[in-house]
PyMOL Python script that loads the backbone (N, CA, C, O; Angstrom):
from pymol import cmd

cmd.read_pdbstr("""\
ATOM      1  N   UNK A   1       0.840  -1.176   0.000  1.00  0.00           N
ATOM      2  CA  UNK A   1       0.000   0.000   0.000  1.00  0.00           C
ATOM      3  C   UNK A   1       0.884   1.236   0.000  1.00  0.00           C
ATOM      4  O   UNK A   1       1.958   1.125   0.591  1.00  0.00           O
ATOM      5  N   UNK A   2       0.675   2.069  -0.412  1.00  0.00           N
ATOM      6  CA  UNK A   2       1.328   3.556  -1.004  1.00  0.00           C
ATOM      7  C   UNK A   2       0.715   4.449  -0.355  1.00  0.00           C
ATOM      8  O   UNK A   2      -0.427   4.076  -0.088  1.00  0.00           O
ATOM      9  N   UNK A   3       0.997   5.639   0.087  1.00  0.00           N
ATOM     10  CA  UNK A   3       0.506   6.669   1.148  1.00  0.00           C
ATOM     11  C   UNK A   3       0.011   7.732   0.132  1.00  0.00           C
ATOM     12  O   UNK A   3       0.858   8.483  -0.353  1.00  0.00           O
ATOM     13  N   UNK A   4      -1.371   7.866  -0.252  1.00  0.00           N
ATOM     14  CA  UNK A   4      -1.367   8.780  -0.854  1.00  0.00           C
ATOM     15  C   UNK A   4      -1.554  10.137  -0.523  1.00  0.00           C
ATOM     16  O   UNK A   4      -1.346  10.544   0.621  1.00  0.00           O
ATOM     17  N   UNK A   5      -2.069  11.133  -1.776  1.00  0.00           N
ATOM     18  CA  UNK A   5      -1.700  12.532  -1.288  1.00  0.00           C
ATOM     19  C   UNK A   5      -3.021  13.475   0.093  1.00  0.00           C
ATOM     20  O   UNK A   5      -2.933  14.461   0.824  1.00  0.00           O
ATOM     21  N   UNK A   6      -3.886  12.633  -0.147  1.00  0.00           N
ATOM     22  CA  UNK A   6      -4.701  12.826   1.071  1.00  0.00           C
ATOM     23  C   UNK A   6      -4.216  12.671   2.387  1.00  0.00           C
ATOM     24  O   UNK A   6      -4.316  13.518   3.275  1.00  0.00           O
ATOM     25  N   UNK A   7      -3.466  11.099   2.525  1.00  0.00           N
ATOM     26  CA  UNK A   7      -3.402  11.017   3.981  1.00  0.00           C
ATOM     27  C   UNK A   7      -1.862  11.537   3.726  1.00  0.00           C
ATOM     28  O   UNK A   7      -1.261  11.536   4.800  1.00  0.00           O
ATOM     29  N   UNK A   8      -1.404  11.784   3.117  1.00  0.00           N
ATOM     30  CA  UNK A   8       0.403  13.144   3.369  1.00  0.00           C
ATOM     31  C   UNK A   8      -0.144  14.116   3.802  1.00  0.00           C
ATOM     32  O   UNK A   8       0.469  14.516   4.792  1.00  0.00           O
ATOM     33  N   UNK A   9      -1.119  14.803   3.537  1.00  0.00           N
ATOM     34  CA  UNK A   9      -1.683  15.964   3.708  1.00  0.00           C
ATOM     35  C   UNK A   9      -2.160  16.131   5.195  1.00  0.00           C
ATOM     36  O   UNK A   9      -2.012  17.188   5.808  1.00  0.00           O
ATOM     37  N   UNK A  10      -2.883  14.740   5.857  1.00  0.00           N
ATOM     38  CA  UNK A  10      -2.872  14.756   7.199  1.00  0.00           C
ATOM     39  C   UNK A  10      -1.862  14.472   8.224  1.00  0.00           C
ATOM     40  O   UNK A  10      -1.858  14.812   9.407  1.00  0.00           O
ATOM     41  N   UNK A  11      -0.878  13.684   7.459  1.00  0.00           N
ATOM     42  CA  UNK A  11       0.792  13.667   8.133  1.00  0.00           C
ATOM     43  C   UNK A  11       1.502  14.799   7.978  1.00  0.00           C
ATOM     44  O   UNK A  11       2.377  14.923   8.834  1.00  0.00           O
ATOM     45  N   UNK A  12       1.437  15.660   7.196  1.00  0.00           N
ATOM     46  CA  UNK A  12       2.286  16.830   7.018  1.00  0.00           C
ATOM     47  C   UNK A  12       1.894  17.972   8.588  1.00  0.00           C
ATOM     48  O   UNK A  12       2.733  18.746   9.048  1.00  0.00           O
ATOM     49  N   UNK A  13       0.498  17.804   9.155  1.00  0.00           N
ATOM     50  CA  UNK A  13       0.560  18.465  10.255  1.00  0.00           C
ATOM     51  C   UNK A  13       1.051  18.679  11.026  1.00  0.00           C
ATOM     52  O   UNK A  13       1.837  17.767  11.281  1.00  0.00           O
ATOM     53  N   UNK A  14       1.126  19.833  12.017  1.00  0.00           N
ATOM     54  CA  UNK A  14       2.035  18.883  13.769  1.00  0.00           C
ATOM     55  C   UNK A  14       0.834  19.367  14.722  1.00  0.00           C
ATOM     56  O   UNK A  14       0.201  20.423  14.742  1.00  0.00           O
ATOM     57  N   UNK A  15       0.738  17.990  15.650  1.00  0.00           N
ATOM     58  CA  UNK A  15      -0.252  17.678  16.648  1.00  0.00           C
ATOM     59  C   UNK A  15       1.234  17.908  18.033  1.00  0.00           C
ATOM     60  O   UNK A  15       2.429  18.161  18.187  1.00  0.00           O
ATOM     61  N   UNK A  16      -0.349  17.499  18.877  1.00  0.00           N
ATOM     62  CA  UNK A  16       0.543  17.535  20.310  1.00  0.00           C
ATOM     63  C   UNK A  16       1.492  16.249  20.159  1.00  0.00           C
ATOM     64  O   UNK A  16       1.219  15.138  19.705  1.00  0.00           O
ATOM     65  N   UNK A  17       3.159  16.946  20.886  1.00  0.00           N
ATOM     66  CA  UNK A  17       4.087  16.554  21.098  1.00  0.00           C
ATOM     67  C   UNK A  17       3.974  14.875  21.904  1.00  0.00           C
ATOM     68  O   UNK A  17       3.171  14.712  22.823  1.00  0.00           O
ATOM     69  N   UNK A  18       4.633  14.036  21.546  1.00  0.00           N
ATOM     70  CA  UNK A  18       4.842  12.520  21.983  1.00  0.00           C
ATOM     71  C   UNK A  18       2.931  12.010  22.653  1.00  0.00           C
ATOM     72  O   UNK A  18       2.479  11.770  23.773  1.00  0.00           O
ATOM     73  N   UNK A  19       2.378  12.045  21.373  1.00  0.00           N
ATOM     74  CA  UNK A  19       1.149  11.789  21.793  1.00  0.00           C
ATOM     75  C   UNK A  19       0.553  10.360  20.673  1.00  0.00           C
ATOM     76  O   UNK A  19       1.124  10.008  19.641  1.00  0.00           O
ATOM     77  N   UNK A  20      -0.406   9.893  21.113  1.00  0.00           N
ATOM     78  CA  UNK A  20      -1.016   8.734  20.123  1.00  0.00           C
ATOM     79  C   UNK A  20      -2.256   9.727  19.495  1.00  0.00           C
ATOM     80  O   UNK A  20      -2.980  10.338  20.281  1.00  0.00           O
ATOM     81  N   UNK A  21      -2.394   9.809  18.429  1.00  0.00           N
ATOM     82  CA  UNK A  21      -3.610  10.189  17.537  1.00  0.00           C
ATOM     83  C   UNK A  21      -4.611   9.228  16.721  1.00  0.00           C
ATOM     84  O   UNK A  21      -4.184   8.384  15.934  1.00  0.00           O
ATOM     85  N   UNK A  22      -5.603   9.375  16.908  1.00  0.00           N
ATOM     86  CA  UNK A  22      -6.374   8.436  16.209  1.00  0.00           C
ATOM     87  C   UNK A  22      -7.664   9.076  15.623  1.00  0.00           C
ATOM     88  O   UNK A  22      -8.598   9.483  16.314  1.00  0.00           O
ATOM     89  N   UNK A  23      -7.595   9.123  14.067  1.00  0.00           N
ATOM     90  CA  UNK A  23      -8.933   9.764  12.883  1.00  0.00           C
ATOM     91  C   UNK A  23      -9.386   8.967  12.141  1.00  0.00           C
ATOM     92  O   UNK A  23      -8.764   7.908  12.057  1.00  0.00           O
ATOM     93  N   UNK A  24     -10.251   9.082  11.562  1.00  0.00           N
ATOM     94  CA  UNK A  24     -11.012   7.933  10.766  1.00  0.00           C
ATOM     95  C   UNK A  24     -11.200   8.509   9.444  1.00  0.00           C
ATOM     96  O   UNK A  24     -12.166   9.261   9.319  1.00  0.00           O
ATOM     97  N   UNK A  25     -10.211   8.227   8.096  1.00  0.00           N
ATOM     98  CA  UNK A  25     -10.359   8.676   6.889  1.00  0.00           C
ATOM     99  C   UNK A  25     -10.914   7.846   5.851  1.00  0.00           C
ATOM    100  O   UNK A  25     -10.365   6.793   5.528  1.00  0.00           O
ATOM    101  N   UNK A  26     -12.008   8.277   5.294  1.00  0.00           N
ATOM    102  CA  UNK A  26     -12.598   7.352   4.430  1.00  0.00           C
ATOM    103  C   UNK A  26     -13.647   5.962   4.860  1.00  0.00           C
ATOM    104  O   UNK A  26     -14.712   5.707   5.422  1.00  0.00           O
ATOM    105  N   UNK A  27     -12.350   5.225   4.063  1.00  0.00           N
ATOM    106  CA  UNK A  27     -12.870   3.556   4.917  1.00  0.00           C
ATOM    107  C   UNK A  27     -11.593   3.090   5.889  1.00  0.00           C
ATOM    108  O   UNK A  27     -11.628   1.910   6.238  1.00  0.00           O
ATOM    109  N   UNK A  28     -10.309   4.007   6.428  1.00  0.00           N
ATOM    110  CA  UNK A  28      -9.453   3.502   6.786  1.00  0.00           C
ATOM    111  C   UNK A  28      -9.521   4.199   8.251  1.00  0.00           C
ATOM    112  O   UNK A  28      -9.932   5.358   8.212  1.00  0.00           O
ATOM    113  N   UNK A  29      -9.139   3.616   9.737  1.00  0.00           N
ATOM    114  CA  UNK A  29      -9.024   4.124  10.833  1.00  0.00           C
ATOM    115  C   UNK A  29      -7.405   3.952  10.620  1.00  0.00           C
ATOM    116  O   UNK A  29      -6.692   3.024  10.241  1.00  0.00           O
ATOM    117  N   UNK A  30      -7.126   5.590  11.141  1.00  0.00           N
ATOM    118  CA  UNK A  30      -5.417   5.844  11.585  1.00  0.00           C
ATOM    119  C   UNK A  30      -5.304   6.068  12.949  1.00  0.00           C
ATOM    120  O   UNK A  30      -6.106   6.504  13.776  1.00  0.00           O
ATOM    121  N   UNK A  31      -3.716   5.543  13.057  1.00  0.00           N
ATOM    122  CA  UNK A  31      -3.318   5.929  14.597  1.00  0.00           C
ATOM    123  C   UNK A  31      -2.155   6.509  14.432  1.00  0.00           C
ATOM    124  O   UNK A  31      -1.646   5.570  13.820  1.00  0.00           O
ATOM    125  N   UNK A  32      -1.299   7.310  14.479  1.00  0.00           N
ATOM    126  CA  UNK A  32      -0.027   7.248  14.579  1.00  0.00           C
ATOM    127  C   UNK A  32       0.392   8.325  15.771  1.00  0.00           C
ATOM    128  O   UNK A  32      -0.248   9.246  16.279  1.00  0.00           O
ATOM    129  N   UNK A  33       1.495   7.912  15.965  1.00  0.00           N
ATOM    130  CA  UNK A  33       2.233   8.176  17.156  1.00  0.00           C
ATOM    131  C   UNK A  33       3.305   9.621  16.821  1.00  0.00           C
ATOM    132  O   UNK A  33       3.815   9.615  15.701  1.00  0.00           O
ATOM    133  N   UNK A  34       3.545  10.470  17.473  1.00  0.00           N
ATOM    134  CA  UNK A  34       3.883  11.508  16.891  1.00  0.00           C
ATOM    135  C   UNK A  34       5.319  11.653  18.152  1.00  0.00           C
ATOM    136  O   UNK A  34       5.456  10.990  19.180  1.00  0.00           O
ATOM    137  N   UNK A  35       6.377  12.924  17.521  1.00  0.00           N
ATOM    138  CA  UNK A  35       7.810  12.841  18.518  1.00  0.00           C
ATOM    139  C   UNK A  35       7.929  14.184  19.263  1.00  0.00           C
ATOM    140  O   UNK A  35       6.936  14.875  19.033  1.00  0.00           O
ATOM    141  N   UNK A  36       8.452  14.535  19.744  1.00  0.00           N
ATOM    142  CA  UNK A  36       9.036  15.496  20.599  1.00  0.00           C
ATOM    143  C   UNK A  36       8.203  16.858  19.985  1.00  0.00           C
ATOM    144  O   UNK A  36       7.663  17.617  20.790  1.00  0.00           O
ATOM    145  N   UNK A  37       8.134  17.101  18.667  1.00  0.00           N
ATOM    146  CA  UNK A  37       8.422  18.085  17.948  1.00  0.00           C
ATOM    147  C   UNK A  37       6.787  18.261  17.531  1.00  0.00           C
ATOM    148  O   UNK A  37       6.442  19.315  16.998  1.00  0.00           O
ATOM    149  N   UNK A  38       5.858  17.264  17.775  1.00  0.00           N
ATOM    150  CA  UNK A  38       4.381  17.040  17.639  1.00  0.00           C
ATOM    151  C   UNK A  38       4.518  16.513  15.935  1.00  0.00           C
ATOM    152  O   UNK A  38       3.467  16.724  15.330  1.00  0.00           O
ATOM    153  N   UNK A  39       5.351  16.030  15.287  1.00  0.00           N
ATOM    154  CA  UNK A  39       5.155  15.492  13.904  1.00  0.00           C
ATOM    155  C   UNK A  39       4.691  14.114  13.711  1.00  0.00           C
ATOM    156  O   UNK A  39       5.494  13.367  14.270  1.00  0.00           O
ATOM    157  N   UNK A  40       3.809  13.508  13.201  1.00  0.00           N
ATOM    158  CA  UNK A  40       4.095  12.009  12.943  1.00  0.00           C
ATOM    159  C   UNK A  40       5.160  10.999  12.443  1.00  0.00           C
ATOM    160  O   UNK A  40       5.537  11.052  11.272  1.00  0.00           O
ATOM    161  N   UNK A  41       5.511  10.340  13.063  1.00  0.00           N
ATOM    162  CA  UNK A  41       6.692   9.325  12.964  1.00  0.00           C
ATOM    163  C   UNK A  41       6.250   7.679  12.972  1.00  0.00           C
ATOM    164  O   UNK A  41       7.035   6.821  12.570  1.00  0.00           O
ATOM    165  N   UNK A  42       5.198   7.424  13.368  1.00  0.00           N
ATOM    166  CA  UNK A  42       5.085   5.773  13.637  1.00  0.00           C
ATOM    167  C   UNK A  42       3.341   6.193  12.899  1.00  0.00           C
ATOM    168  O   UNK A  42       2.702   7.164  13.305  1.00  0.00           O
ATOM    169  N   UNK A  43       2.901   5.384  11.952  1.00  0.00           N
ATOM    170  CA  UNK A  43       1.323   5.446  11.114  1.00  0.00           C
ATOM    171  C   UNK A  43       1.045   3.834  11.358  1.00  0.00           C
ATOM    172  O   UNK A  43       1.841   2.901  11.462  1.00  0.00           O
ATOM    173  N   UNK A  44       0.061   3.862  11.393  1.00  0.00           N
ATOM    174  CA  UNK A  44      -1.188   2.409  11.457  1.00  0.00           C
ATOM    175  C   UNK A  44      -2.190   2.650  11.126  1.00  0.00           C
ATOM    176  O   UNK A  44      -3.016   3.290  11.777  1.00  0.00           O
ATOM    177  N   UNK A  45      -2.364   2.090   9.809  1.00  0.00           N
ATOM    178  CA  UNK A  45      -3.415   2.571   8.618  1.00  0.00           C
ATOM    179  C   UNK A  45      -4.171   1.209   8.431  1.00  0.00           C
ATOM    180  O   UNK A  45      -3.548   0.291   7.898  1.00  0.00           O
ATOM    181  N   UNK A  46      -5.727   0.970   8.909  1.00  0.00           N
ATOM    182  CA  UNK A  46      -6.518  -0.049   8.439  1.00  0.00           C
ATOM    183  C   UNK A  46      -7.711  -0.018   9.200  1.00  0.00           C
ATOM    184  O   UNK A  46      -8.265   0.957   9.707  1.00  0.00           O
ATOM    185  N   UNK A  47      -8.069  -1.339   9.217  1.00  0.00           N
ATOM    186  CA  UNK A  47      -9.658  -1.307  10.249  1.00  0.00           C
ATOM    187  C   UNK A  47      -9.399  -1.956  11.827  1.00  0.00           C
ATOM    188  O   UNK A  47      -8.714  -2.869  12.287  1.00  0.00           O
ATOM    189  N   UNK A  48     -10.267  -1.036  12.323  1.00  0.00           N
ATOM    190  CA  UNK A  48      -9.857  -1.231  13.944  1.00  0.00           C
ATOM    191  C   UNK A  48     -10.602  -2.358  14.296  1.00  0.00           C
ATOM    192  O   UNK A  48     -11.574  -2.468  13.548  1.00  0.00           O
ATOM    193  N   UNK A  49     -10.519  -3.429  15.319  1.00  0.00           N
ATOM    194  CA  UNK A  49     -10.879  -4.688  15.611  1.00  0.00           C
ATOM    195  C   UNK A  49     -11.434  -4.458  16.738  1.00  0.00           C
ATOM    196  O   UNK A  49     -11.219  -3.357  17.243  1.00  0.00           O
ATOM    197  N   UNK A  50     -12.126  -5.230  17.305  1.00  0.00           N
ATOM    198  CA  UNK A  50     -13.209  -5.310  18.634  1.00  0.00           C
ATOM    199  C   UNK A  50     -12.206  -4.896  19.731  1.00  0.00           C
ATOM    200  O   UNK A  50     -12.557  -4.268  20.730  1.00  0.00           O
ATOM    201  N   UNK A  51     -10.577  -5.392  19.419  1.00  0.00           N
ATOM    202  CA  UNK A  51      -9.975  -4.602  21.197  1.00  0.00           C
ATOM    203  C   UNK A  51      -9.523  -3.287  20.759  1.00  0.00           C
ATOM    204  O   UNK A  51      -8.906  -2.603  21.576  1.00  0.00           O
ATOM    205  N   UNK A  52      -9.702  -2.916  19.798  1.00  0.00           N
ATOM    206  CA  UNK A  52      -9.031  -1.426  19.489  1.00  0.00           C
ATOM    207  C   UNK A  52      -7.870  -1.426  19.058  1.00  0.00           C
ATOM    208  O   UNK A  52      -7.061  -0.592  19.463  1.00  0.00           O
ATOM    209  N   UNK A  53      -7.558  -2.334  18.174  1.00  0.00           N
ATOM    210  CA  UNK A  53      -6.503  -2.114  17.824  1.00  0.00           C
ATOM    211  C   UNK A  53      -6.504  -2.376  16.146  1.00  0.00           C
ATOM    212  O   UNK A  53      -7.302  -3.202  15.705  1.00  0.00           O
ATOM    213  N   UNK A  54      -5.600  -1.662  15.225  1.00  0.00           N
ATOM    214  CA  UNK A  54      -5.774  -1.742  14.171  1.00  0.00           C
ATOM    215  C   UNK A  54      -4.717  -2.363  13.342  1.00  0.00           C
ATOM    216  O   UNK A  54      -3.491  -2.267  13.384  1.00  0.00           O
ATOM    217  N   UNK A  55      -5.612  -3.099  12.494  1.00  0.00           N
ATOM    218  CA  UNK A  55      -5.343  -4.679  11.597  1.00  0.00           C
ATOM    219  C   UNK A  55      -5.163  -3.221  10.440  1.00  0.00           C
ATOM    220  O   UNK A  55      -5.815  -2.213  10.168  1.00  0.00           O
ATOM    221  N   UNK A  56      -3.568  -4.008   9.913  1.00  0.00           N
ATOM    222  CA  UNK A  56      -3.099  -3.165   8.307  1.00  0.00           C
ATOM    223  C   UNK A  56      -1.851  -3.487   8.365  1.00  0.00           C
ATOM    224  O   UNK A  56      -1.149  -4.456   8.656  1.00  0.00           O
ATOM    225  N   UNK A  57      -1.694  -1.629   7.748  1.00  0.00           N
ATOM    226  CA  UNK A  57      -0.445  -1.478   7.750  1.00  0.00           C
ATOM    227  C   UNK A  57       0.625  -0.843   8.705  1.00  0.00           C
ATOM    228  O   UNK A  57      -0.026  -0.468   9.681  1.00  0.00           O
ATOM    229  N   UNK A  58       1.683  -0.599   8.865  1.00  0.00           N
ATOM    230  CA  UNK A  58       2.102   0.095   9.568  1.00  0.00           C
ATOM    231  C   UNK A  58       3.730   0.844   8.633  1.00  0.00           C
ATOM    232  O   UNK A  58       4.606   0.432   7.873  1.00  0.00           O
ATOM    233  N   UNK A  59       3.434   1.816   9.151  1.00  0.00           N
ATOM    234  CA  UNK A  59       4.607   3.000   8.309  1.00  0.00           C
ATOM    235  C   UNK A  59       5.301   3.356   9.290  1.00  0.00           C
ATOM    236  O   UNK A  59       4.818   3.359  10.422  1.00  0.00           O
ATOM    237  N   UNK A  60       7.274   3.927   8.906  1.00  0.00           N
ATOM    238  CA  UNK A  60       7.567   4.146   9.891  1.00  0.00           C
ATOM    239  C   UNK A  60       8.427   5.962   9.045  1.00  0.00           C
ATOM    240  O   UNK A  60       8.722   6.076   7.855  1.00  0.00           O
ATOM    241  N   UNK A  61       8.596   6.980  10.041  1.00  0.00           N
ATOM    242  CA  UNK A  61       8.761   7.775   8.870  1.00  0.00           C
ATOM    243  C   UNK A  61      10.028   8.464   9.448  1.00  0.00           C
ATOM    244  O   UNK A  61      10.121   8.725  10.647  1.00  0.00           O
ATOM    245  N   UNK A  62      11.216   8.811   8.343  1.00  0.00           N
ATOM    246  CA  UNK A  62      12.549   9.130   8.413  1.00  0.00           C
ATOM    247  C   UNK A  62      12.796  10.538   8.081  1.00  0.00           C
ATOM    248  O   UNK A  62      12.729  11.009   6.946  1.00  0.00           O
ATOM    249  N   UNK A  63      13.123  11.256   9.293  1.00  0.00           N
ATOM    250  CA  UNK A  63      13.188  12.734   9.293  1.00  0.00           C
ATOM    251  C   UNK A  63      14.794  12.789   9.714  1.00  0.00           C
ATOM    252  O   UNK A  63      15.471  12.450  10.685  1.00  0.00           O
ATOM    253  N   UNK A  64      14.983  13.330   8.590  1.00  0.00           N
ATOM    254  CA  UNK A  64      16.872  14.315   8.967  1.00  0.00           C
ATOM    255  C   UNK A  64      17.043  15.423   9.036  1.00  0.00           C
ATOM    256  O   UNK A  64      16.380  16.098   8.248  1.00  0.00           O
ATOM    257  N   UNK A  65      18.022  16.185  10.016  1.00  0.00           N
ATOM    258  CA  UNK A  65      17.856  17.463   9.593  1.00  0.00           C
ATOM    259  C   UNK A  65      19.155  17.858   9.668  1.00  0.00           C
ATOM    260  O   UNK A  65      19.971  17.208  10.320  1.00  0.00           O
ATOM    261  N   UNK A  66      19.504  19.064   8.949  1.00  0.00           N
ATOM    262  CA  UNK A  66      20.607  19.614   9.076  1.00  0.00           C
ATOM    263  C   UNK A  66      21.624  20.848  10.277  1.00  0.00           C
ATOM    264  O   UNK A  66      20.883  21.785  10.574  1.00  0.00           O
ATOM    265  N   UNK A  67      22.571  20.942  10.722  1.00  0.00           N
ATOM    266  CA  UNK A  67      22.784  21.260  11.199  1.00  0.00           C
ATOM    267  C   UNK A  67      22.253  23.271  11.999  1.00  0.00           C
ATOM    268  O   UNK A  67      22.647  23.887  12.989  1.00  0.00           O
ATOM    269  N   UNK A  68      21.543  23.501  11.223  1.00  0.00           N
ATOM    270  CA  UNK A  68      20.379  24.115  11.030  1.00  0.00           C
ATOM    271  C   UNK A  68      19.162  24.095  11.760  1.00  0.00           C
ATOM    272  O   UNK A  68      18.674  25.083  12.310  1.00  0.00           O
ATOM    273  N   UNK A  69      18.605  22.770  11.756  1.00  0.00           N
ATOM    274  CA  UNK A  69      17.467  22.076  12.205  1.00  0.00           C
ATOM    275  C   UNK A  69      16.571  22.174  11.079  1.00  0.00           C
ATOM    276  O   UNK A  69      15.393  21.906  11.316  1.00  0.00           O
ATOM    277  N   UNK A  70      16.905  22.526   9.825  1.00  0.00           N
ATOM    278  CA  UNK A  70      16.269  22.213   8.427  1.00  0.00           C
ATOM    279  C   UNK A  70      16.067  20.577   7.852  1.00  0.00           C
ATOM    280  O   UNK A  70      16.976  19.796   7.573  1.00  0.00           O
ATOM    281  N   UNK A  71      14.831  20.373   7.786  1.00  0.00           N
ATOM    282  CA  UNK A  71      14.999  19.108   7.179  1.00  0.00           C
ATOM    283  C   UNK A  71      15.089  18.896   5.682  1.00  0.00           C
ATOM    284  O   UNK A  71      14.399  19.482   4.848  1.00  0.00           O
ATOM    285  N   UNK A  72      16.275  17.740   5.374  1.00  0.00           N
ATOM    286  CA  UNK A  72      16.883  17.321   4.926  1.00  0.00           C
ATOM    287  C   UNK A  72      16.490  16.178   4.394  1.00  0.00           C
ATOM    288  O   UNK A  72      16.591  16.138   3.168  1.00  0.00           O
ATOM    289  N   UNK A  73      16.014  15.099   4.991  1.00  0.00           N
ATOM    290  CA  UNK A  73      15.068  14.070   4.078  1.00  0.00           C
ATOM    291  C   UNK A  73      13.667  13.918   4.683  1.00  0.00           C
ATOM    292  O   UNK A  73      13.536  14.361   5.824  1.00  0.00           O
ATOM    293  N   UNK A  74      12.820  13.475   4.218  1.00  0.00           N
ATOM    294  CA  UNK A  74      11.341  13.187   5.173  1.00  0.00           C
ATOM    295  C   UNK A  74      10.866  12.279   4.469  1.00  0.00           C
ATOM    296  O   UNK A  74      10.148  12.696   3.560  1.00  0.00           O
ATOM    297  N   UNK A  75      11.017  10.931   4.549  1.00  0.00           N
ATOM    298  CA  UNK A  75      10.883  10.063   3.392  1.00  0.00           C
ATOM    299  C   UNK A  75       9.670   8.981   5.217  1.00  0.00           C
ATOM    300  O   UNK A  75       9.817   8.948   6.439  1.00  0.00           O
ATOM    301  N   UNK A  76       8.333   8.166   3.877  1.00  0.00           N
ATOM    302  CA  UNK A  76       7.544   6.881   4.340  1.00  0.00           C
ATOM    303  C   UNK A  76       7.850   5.909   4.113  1.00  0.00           C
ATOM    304  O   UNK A  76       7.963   5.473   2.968  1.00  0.00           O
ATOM    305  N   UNK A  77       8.054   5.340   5.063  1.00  0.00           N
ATOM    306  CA  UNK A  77       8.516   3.347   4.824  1.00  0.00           C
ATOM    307  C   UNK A  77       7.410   2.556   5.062  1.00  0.00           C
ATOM    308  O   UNK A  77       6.689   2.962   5.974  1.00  0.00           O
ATOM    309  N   UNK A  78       7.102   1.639   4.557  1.00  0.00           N
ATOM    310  CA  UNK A  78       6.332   0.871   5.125  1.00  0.00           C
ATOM    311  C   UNK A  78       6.960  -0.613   5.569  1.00  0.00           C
ATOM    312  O   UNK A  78       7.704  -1.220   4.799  1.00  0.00           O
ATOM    313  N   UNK A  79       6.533  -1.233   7.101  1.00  0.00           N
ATOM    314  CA  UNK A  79       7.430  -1.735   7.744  1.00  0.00           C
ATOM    315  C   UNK A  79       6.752  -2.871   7.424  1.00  0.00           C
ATOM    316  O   UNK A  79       7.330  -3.613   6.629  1.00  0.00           O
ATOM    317  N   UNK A  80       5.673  -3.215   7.829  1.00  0.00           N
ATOM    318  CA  UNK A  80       4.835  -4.716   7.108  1.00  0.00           C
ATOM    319  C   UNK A  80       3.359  -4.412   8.045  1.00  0.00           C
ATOM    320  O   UNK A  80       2.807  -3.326   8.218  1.00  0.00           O
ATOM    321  N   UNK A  81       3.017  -5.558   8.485  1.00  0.00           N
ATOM    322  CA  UNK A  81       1.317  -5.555   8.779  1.00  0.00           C
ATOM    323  C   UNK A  81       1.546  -5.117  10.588  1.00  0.00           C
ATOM    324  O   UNK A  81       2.372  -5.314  11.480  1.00  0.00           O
ATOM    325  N   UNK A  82       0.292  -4.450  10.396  1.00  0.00           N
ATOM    326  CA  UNK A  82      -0.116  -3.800  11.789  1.00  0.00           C
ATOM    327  C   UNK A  82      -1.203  -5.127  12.315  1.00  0.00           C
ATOM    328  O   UNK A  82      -2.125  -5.538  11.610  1.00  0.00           O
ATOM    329  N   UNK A  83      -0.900  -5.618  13.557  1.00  0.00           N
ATOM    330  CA  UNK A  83      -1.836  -7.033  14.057  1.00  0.00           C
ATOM    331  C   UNK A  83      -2.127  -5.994  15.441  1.00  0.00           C
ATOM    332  O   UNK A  83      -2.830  -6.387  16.372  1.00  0.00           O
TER     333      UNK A  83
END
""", "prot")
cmd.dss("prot")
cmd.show_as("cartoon", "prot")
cmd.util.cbc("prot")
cmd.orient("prot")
């Protein structure tokens, strides 16, 4: 699965700092986990199951920055299935 330009558009935000988030886009429930800085870094993209937890995918996301604090790469991985 490929991240498209809708849900970039809801990762490109910044939420509250080292927090769990959870929205419901489309037909897909997201969770992801966000860092210091309130950005998303850890995504779990699929349908949520009777204990709350969501069956998919899971993304993990690679932020560099330069000595600056300019970022430098911001690239999505996808790591394998979210159980």
């Amino acid at each position: 699965m490929e991240l498209g330009e809708p849900i970039m558009k809801i990762l490109r935000k910044d939420y509250e700092p080292l927090a769990m988030v959870e929205q419901a886009f489309k037909r897909y429930d997201l969770a992801f986990k966000t860092d210091e800085a309130g950005k998303p870094i850890l995504l779990f993209i699929g349908k949520k199951d009777a204990n709350g937890n969501i069956r998919g995918d899971r993304f993990a996301r690679r932020l560099k920055y330069d000595q600056n604090g300019q970022v430098i790469k911001d690239h999505w991985e996808r790591k394998g299935q979210a159980t």
